[in-house]
TORDREN-894337 format. One record per residue (C-alpha): residue number from 0; x, z, y. Coordinates in pm, whole numbers, plus 50000, padded with zeros to 5 digits. Each point is the difference from the previous one (the first is absolute). Layout:
NODE/i/east/up/north
NODE/NUM/X/Z/Y;
...
//
This chain:
NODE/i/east/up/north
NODE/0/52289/47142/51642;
NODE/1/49987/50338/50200;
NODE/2/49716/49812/50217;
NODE/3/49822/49855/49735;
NODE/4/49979/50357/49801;
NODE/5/49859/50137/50336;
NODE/6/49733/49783/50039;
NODE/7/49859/50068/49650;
NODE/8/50035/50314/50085;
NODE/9/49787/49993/50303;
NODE/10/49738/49781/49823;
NODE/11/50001/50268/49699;
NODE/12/49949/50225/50262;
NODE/13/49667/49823/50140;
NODE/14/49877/49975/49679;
NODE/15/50027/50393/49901;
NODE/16/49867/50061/50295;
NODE/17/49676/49942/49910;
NODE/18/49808/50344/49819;
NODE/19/49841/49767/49818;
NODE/20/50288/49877/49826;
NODE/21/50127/50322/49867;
NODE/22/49620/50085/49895;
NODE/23/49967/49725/49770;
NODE/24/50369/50058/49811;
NODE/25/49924/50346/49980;
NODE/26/49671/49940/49897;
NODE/27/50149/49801/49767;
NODE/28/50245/50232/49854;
NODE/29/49773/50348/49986;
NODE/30/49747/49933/49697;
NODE/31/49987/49644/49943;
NODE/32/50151/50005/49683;
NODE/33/49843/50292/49876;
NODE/34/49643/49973/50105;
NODE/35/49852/49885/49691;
NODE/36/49640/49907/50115;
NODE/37/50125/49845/50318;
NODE/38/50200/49711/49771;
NODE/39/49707/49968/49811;
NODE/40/49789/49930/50307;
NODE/41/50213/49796/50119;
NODE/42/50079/49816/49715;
NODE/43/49625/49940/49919;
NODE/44/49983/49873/50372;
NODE/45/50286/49741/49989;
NODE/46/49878/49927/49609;
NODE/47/50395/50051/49903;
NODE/48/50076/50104/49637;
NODE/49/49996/50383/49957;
NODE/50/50343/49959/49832;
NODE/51/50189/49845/50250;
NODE/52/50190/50267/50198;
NODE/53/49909/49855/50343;
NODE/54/50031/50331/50218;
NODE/55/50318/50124/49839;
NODE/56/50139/49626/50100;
NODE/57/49908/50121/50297;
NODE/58/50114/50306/50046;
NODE/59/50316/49857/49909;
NODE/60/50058/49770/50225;
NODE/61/49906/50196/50293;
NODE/62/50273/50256/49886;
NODE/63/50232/49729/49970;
NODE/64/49907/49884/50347;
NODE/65/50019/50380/50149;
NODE/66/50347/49985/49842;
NODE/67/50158/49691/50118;
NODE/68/49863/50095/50342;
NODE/69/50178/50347/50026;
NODE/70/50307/49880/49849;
NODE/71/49997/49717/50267;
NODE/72/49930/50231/50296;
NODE/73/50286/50212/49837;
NODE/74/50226/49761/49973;
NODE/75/49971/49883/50369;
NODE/76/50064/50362/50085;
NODE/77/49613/49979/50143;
NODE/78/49983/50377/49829;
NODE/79/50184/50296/50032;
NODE/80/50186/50099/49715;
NODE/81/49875/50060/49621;
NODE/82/49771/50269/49962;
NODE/83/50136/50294/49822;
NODE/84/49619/50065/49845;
NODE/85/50020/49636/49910;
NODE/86/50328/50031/49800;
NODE/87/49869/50304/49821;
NODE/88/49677/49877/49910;
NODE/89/50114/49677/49939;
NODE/90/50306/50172/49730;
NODE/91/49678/50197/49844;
NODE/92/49811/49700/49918;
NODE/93/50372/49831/49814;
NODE/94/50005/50322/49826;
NODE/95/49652/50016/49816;
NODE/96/50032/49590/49991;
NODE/97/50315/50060/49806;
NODE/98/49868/50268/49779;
NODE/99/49673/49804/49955;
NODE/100/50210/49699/49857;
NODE/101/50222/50234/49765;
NODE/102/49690/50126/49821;
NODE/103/49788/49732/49994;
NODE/104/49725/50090/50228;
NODE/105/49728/49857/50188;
NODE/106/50146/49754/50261;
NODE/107/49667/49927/50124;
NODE/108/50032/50330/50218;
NODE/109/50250/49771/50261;
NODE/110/49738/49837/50163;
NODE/111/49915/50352/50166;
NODE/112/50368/50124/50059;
NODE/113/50044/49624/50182;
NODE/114/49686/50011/50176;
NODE/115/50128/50310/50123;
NODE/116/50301/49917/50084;
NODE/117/49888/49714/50221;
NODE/118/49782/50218/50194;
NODE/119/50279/50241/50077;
NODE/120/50193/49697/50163;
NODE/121/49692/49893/50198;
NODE/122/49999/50330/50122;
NODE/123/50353/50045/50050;
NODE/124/50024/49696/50181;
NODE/125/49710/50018/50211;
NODE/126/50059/50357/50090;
NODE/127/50297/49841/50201;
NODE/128/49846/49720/50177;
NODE/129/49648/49947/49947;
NODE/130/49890/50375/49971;
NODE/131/49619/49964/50126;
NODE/132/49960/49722/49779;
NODE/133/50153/50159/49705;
NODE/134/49757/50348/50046;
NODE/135/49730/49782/50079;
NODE/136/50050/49760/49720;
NODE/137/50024/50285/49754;
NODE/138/49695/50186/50139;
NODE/139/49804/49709/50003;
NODE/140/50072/49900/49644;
NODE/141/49938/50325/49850;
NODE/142/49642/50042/50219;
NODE/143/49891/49688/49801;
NODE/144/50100/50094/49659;
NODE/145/49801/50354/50105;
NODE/146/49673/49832/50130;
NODE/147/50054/49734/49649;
NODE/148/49995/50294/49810;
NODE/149/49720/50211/50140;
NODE/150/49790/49676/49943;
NODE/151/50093/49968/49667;
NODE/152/49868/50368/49986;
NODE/153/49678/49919/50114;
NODE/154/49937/49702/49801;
NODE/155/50121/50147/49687;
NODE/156/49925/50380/50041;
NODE/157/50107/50015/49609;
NODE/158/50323/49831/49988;
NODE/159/50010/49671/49928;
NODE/160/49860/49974/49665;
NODE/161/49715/50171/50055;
NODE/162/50001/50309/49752;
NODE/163/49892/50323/50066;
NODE/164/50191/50355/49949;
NODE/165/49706/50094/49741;
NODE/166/50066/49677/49773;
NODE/167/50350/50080/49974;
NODE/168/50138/50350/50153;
NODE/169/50381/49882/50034;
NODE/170/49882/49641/50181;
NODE/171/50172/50056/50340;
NODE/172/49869/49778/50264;
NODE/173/50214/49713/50158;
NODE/174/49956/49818/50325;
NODE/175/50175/49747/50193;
NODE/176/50345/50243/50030;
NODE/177/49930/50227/49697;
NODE/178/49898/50290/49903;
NODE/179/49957/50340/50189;
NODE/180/50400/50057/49943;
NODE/181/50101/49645/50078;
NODE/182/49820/49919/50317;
NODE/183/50100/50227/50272;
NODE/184/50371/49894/49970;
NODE/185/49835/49774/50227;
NODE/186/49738/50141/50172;
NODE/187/50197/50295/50114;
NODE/188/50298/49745/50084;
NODE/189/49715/49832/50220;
NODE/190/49948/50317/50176;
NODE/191/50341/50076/50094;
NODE/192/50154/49625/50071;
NODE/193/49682/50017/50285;
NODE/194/50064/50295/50137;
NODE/195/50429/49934/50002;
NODE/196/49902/49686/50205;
NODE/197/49695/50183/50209;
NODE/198/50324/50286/50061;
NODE/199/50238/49742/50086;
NODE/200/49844/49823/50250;
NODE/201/49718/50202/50148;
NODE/202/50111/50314/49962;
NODE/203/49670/50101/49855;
NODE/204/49729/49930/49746;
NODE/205/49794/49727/50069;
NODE/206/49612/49886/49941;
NODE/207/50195/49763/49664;
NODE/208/50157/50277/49894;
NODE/209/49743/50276/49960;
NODE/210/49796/49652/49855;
NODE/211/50266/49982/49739;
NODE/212/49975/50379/49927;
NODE/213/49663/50007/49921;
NODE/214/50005/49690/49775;
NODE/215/50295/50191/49860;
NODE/216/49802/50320/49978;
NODE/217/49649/49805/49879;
NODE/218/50212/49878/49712;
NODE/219/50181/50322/49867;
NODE/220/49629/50184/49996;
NODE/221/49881/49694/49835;
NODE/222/50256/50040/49753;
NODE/223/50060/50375/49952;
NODE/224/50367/49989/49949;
NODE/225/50150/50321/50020;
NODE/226/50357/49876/50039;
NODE/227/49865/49739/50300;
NODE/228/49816/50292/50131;
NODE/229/50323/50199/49980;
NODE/230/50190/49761/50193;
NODE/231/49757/49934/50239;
NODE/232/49923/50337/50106;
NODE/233/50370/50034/50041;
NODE/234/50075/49711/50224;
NODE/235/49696/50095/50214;
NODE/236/50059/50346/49995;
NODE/237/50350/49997/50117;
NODE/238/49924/49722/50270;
NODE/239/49763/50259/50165;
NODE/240/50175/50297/49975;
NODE/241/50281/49826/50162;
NODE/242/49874/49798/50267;
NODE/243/50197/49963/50279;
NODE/244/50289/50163/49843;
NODE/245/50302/49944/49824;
NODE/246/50069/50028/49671;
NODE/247/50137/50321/49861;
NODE/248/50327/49928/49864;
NODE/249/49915/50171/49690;
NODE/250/49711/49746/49886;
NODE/251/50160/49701/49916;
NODE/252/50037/49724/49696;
NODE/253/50306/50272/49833;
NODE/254/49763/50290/50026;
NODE/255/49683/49850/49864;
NODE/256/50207/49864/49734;
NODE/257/50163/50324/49924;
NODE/258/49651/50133/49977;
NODE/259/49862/49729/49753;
NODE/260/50295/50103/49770;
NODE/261/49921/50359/50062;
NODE/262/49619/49957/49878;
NODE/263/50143/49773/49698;
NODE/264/50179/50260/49881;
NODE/265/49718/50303/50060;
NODE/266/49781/49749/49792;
NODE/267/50222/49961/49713;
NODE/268/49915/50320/49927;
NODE/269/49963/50104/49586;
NODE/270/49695/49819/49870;
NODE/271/49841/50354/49845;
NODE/272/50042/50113/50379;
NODE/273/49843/49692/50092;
NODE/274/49693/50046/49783;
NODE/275/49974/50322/50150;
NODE/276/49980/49897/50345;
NODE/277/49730/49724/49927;
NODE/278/49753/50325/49831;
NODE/279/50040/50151/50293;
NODE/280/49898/49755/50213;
NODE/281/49742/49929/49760;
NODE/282/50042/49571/49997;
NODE/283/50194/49736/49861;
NODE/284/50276/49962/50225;
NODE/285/50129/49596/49996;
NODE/286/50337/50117/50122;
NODE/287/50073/50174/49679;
NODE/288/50008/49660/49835;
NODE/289/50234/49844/50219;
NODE/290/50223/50315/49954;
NODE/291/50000/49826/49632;
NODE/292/50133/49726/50128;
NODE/293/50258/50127/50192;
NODE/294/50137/50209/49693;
NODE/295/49960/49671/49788;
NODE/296/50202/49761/50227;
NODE/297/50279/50314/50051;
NODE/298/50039/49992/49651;
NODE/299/50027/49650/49944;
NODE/300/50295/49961/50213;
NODE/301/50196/50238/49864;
NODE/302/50269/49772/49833;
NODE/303/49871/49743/50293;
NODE/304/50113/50229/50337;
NODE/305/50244/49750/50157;
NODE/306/49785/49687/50031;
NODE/307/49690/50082/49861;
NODE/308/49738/49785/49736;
NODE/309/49914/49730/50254;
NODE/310/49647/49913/50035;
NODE/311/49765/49930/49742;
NODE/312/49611/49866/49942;
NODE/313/49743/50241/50072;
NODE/314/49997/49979/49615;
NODE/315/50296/50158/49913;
NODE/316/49964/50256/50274;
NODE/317/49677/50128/49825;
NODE/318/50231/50045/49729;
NODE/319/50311/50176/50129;
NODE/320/49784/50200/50260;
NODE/321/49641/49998/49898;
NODE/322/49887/49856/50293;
NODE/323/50087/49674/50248;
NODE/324/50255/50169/50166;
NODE/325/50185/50297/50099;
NODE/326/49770/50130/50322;
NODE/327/50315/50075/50191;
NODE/328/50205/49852/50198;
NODE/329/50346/50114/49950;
NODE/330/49901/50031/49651;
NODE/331/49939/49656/49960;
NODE/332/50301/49952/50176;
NODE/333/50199/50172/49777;
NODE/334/49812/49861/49711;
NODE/335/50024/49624/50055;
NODE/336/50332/49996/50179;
NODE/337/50192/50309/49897;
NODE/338/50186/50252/50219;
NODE/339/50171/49665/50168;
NODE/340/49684/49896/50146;
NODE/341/49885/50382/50068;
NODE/342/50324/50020/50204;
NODE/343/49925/49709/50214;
NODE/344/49661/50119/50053;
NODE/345/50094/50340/50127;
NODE/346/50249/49804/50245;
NODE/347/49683/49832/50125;
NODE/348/49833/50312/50083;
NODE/349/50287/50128/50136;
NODE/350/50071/49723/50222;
NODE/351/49640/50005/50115;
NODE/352/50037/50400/50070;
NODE/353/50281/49936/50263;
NODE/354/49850/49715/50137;
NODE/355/49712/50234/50061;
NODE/356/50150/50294/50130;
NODE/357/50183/49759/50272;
NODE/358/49697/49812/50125;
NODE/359/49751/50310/49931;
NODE/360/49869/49997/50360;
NODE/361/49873/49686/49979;
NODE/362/49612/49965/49957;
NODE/363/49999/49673/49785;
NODE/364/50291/50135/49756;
NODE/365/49840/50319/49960;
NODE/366/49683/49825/49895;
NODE/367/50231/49765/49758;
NODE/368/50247/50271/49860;
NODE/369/49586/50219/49941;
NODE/370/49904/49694/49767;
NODE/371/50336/49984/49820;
NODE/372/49966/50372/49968;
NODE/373/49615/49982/49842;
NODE/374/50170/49760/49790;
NODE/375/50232/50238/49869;
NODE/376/49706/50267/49935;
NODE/377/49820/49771/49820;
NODE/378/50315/49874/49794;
NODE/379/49917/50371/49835;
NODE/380/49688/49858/49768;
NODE/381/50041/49637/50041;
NODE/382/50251/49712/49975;
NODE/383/50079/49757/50297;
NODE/384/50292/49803/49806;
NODE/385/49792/49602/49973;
NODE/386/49818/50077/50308;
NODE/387/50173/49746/50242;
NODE/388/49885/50156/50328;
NODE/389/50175/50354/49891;
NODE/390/50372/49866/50109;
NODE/391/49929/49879/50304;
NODE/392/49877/50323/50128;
NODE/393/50411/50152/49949;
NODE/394/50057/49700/50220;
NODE/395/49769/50067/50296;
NODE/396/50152/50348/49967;
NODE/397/50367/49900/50046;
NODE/398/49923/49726/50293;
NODE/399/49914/50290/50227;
NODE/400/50230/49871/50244;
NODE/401/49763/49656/50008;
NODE/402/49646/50195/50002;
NODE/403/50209/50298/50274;
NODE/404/50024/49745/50288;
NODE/405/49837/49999/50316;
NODE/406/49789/50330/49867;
NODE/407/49982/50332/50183;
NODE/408/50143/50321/49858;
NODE/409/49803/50262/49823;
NODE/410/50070/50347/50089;
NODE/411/50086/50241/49659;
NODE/412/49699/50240/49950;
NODE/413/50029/50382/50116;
NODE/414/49845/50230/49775;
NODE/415/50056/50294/50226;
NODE/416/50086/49962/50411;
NODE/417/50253/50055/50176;
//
């Protein structure tokens, strides 16, 4: 029996270790299911009924796949032991599936939280025995969602149905992965899975990845999102200021978060105070209404703290919040999930922060544990909760033992010599 298992093993092996393979499940997984015009392209293509839910079928089954494979290479002892990020993340998504259920919410949210789940186990499991494949796979997939969406951009420089800001001054224009605060989720992820695998096994930048951050870069000017922009400029930023060098053990996922709450709470400021501050910079400042929210979804969880309201249709969310969601993070978090699911969250980050501060000399963690960390910046204005490619990145963090091997230590940077 022990023979047979270790020949499927070996075979599984030969098939995973193919970039190609992991490219088309993660392709798979990232946006199919949410990238509205691409299922009606497609659909049009194959002449299938609009109705039929063809790509979530599919989505499906490649997440049931992903998981009968990890559980196999588990149970065969193929893998190291469970994951503590897994565990965590994985308790997190029982908790708002549980609360979800109690109050009668939207259940058509568990498509993302599985497709996100099964690309944390293709991570985790090829981190540990396929590793270029894995980074390849991923970078590969996400390149071709990025090129697929600056095409849509240039075919449809309006958004797919065609109006213009003048007709109607709230339409916001939507291309193949969203709008402005929708689409770099992706793009930025694009950015940083390239230059993680560029890191890992050159030990530099390559021609692909300063490719990939100019498509990257193309697309955020095309798109003038301030929040991309802000992320961007971090994860660029921080990658040139610290080239060659270690990173300092004060920037990592615990700090950055600390620092998101920190600007929550300077923002939550009195809404008189708030008024005042947007005369004196003499615009309409967008934040200001997403401060709204945030006092909205603190209030309705009042008599809710433990577990939260669950989540709901964009509907009701207009309701209880005045807008589609909360435009933070933790926030949402807390909101959907209570102070159970904020818990498990904060373990997250604080399970990525020691990861980080042990593997910190490495190049290709630093550049992973940046991305996690422009995550976490951004989590200040905008929500990353149904996003399935958000997860994974707390798991690329804590396999810095897989990404670690075979590279060379970086020395810790010296403001002032010896």
């Amino acid at each position: 029996m022990a023979k047979r298992m270790g020949v499927v093993n070996k075979q599984l092996d030969r098939f995973l270790a193919h970039t190609f393979v992991y490219a088309a499940l993660v392709f798979v997984l990232l946006r199919v299911h949410k990238a509205a015009h691409f299922e009606q392209v497609l659909y049009s293509a194959l002449g299938i009924e609009s109705s039929f839910p063809l790509l979530r079928v599919l989505v499906y089954t490649v997440c049931a796949g992903v998981y009968a494979m990890w559980i196999f290479r588990w149970w065969t002892g193929q893998l190291k032991n469970a994951n503590p990020m897994i565990l965590t993340i994985g308790a997190m998504f029982v908790i708002l599936w549980i609360s979800t259920a109690l109050h009668l919410g939207n259940s058509g949210y568990h498509i993302d939280w599985h497709a996100s789940f099964a690309l944390m186990l293709l991570l985790d499991m090829g981190l540990q025995r396929e590793r270029k494949s894995v980074l390849s796979g991923f970078s590969w997939a996400l390149l071709v969602w990025v090129l697929l969406h600056l095409l849509s951009m240039a075919i449809y420089p309006n958004g797919y149905s065609g109006l213009k800001l003048e007709e109607n001054p709230l339409y916001v224009p939507e291309w193949l992965l969203g709008t402005r605060t929708m689409y770099f989720r992706i793009t930025l992820s694009a950015l940083g899975f390239e230059a993680v695998c560029a890191h890992a096994y050159r030990g530099r930048w390559t021609l692909r990845t300063v490719f990939v951050a100019l498509i990257v870069l193309v697309t955020v000017v095309l798109q003038r999102g301030v929040t991309a922009m802000l992320g961007l400029a971090f994860l660029l930023l921080t990658l040139a200021v610290l080239r060659g060098y270690a990173l300092p053990k004060w920037l990592n996922p615990v700090t950055m978060a600390a620092l998101s709450v920190l600007l929550t709470a300077v923002l939550l400021i009195p809404r008189n105070e708030a008024g005042t501050v947007t005369q004196a910079l003499g615009k309409d400042v967008t934040m200001l209404a997403r401060t709204d929210a945030w006092r909205a979804a603190l209030n309705e969880i009042r008599d809710k703290w433990l577990l939260g309201i669950g989540q709901h249709p964009i509907a009701e969310n207009e309701i209880l919040l005045g807008a589609a969601h909360t435009h933070n993070q933790m926030i949402e978090v807390l909101l959907h999930g209570g102070v159970a699911a904020l818990l498990a969250y904060l373990v997250m980050i604080v399970l990525a922060g020691r990861s980080v501060l042990q593997y910190r000399r490495c190049a290709a963690v630093k550049t992973a544990a940046l991305l996690l960390m422009a995550f976490l910046l951004m989590g200040t204005a905008e929500i990353f909760h149904n996003e399935p490619i958000f997860y994974p990145l707390f798991i690329l963090v804590s396999r810095a033992d897989c990404l670690s091997t075979g590279s060379t230590e970086l020395p810790d940077l010296m403001l002032f010599r010896k």
